[in-house]
C-alpha positions in Angstrom: -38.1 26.0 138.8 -35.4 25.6 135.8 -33.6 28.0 134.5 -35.0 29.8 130.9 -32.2 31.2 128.6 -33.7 35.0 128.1 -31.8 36.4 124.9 -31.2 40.7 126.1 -29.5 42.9 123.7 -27.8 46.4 124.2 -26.9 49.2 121.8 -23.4 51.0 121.2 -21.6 52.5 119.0 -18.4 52.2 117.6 -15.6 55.2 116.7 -15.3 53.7 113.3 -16.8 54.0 109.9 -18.2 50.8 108.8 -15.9 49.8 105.8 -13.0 50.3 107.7 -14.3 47.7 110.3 -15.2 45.3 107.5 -11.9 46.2 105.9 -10.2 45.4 109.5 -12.8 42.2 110.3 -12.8 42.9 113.7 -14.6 45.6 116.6 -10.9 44.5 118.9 -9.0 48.0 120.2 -11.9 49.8 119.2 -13.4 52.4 121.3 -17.3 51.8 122.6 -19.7 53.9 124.0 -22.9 52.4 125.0 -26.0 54.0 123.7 -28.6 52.7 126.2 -29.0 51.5 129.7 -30.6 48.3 130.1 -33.6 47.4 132.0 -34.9 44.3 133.4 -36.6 42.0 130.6 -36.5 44.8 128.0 -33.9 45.6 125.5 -32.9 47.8 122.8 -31.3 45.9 119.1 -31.4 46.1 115.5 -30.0 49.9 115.6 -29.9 52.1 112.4 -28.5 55.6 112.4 -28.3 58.6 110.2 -26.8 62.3 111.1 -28.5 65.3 110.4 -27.5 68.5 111.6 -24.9 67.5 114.3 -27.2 65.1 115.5 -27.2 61.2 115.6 -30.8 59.9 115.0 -30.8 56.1 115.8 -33.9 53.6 115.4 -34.0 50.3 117.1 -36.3 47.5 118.0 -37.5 48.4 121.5 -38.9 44.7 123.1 -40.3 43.6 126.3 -40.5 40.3 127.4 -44.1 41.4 129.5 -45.9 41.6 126.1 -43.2 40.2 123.9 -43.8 42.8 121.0 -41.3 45.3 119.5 -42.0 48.9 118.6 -39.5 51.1 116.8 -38.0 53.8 119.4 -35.7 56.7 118.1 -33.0 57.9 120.1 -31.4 61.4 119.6 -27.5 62.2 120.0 -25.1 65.2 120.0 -21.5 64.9 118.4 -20.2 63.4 121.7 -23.2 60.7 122.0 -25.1 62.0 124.9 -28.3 61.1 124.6 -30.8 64.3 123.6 -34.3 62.0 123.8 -35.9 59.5 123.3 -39.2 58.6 122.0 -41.5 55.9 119.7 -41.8 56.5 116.4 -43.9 53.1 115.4 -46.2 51.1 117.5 -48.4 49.1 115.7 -50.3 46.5 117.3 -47.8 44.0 115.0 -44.4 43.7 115.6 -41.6 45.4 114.5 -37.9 45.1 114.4 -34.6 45.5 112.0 -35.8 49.7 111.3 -32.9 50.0 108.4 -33.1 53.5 107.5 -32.2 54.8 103.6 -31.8 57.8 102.0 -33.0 57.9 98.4 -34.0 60.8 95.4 -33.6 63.8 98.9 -36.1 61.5 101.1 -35.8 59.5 103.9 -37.6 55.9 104.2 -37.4 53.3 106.8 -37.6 49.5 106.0 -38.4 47.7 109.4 -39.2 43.8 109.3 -42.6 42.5 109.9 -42.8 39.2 108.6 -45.2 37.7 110.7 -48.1 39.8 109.0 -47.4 38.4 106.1 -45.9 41.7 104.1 -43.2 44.3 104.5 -43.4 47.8 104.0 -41.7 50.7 103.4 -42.5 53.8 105.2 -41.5 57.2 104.3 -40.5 60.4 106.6 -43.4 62.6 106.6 -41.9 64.9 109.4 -38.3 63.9 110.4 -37.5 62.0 112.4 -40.8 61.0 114.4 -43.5 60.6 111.5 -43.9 58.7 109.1 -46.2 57.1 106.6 -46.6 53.6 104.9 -45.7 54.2 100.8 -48.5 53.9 99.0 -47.3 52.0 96.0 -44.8 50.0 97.8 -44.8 46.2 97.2 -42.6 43.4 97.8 -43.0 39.6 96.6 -42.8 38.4 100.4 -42.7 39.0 104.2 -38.6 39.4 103.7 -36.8 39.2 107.4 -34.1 41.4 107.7 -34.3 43.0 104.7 -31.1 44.9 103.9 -31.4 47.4 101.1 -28.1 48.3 99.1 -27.9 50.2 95.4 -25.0 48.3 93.3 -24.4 48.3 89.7 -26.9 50.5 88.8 -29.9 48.8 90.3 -31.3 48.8 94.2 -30.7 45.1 95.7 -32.6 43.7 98.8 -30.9 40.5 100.5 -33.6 38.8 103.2 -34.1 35.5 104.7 -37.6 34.3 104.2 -40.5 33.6 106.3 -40.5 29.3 107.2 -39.6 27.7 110.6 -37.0 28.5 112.7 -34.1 27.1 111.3 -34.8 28.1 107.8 -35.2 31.7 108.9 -32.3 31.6 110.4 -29.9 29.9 107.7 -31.4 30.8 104.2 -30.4 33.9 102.1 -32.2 35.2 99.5 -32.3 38.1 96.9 -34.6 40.9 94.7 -33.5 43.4 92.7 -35.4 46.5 91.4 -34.4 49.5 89.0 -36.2 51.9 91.7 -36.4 51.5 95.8 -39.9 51.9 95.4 -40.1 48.8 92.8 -41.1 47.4 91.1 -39.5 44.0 92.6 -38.2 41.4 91.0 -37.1 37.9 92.8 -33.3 36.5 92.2 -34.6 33.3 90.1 -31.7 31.6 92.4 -33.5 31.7 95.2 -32.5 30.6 97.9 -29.1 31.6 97.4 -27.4 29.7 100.4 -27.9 27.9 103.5 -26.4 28.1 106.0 -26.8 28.9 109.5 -23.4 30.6 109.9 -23.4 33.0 107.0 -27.1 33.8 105.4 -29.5 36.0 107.5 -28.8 39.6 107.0 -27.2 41.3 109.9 -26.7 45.3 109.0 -25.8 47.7 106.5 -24.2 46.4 102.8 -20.9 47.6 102.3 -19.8 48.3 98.4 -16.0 47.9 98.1 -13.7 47.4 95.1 -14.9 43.2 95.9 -18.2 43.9 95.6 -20.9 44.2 98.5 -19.9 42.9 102.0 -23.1 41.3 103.6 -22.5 41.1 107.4 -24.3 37.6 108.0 -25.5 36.4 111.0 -23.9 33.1 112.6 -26.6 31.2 114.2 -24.7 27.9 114.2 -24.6 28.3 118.3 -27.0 30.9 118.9 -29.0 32.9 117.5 -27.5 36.5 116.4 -24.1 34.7 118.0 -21.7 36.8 116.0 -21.6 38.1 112.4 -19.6 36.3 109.1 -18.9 38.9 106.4 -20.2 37.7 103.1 -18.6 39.1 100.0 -20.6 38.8 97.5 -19.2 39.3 93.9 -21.3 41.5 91.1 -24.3 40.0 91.3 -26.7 40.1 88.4 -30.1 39.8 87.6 -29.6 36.1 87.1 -26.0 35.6 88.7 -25.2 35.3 92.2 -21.8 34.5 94.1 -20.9 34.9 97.5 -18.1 33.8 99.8 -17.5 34.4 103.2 -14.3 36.8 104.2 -14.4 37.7 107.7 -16.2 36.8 111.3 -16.8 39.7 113.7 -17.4 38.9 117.2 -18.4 41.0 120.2 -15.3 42.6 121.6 -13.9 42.1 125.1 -14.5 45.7 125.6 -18.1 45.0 125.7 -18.0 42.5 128.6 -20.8 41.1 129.5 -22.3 41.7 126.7 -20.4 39.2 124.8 -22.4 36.0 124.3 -23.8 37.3 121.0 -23.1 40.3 118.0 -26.0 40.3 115.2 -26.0 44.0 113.3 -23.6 45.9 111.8 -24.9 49.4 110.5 -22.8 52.2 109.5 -23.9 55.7 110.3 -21.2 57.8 108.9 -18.1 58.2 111.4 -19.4 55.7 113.4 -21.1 51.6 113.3 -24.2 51.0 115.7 -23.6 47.4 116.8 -26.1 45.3 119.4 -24.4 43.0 121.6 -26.0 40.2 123.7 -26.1 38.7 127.0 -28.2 35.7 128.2 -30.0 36.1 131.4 -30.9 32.6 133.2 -33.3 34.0 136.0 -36.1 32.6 136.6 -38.5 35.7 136.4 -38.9 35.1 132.9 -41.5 32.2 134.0 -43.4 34.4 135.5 -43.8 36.6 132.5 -45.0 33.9 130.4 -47.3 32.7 133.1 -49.0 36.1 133.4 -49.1 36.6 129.7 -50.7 33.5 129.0 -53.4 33.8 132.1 -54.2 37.1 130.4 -55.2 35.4 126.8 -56.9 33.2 128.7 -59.1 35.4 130.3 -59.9 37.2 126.6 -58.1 40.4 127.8 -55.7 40.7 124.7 
């Protein structure tokens, strides 16, 4: 039987605030702790953090190859990162990923991608940090992947890569700008900004420095989510967009194995929640998809 290449991704955090790892453009000499164990076939990526009271609340794509859906879990940390809990906080029967978490006006919202229903939507914090509700006059102009959400210049911005096929989600960057999170919405009339598999799907939280707002980026050019190319883009406008790329990030040799892939970036305060990636090549993935698709064959799912 030949091998499959099974993408698994793990969660950690870094002892540094984001923009002084942008500033730096690199995770080298830095110390990790890992916020997860792994788990055959399932993994934990696309983590988002935010402190309240002492605590570290992080939300992250929870997938399983067995029914190859992710759900959004919430992890729970004290000041020294041992882990408090752990628990689901979204589980349609869609999936979800990419959970970026924002503070806006004293409430707390979370953005996570679902672009293969065709829409994406904002949910808002009902009860902190495990409930939460769709907003009801939220709408965006498409099914954005990746959205990343960042206020600059007086207006909210939201940089995405589009729904299309796999390449073109994977190397096209686009934009929407809005005078309120909750919109309305307005599309960049540059759109698509760039192309480029290196350095245009989102990969974590906008920075705003003195240069403007540092994208990380992810570079897909040998993998996907293979490491992440900081994009600088310079006050952009309602009509005016200009970006160039300033810094690659890789996984660093602390986090060996997990080294064959780095794709989000997200500051949480003192700290930056990175994902890191090792390919498995066993052939148990087979039977997975074997079982999976005998089940839609017999009209169980």
């Amino acid at each position: 039987m030949p091998f499959m290449r099974t993408d698994l991704w793990r969660c950690a955090a870094v002892h540094a605030p984001i923009g002084e790892l942008v500033s730096a453009g690199t995770l080298e000499g830095q110390r990790i702790t890992w916020l997860n164990d792994t788990r055959s076939f399932r993994f934990l990526a696309d983590p988002f953090g935010i402190w309240r009271d002492g605590i570290l609340h992080v939300f992250a794509e929870a997938y399983d190859y067995r029914d190859r859906r992710g759900r959004i879990d919430h992890l729970a940390f004290d000041s020294d990162l041992t882990l408090l809990g752990r628990g689901t906080v979204l589980n349609p029967p869609w999936h979800l990923s990419y959970p970026v978490i924002i503070e806006d006006d004293g409430e707390i919202f979370m953005l996570p991608e679902a672009w293969n229903t065709g829409t994406l939507q904002l949910y808002r914090a009902v009860s902190f940090p495990h409930h939460w509700e769709p907003v009801a006059d939220w709408s965006f102009p498409v099914a954005a992947i990746d959205a990343s959400p960042v206020r600059y210049g007086g207006l909210w911005w939201m940089f995405f890569s589009p729904p299309g096929n796999k390449a073109e989600r994977q190397s096209v960057l686009c934009a929407a700008w809005a005078e309120k999170l909750t919109g309305p919405w307005h599309l960049h009339p540059g759109n698509p900004l760039r192309r480029n598999p290196a350095s245009s799907r989102p990969g974590g939280t906008p920075v705003v420095t003195s240069a403007g707002i540092v994208l990380p980026t992810q570079d897909c050019t040998h993998t996907y989510g293979g490491a992440l190319s900081l994009l600088t883009i310079t006050d952009p406008t309602p009509d005016r967009f200009q970006a160039t790329v300033t810094g690659h990030i890789t996984a660093p040799s602390s986090c060996a194995p997990w080294r064959q892939g780095l794709h989000t970036l997200s500051g949480a305060g003192p700290i930056t929640i990175i994902d890191a990636k090792r390919i498995s090549l066993s052939p148990a993935r087979h039977l997975f998809d074997a079982r999976r698709a005998l089940t839609h064959r017999s009209g169980k799912i």
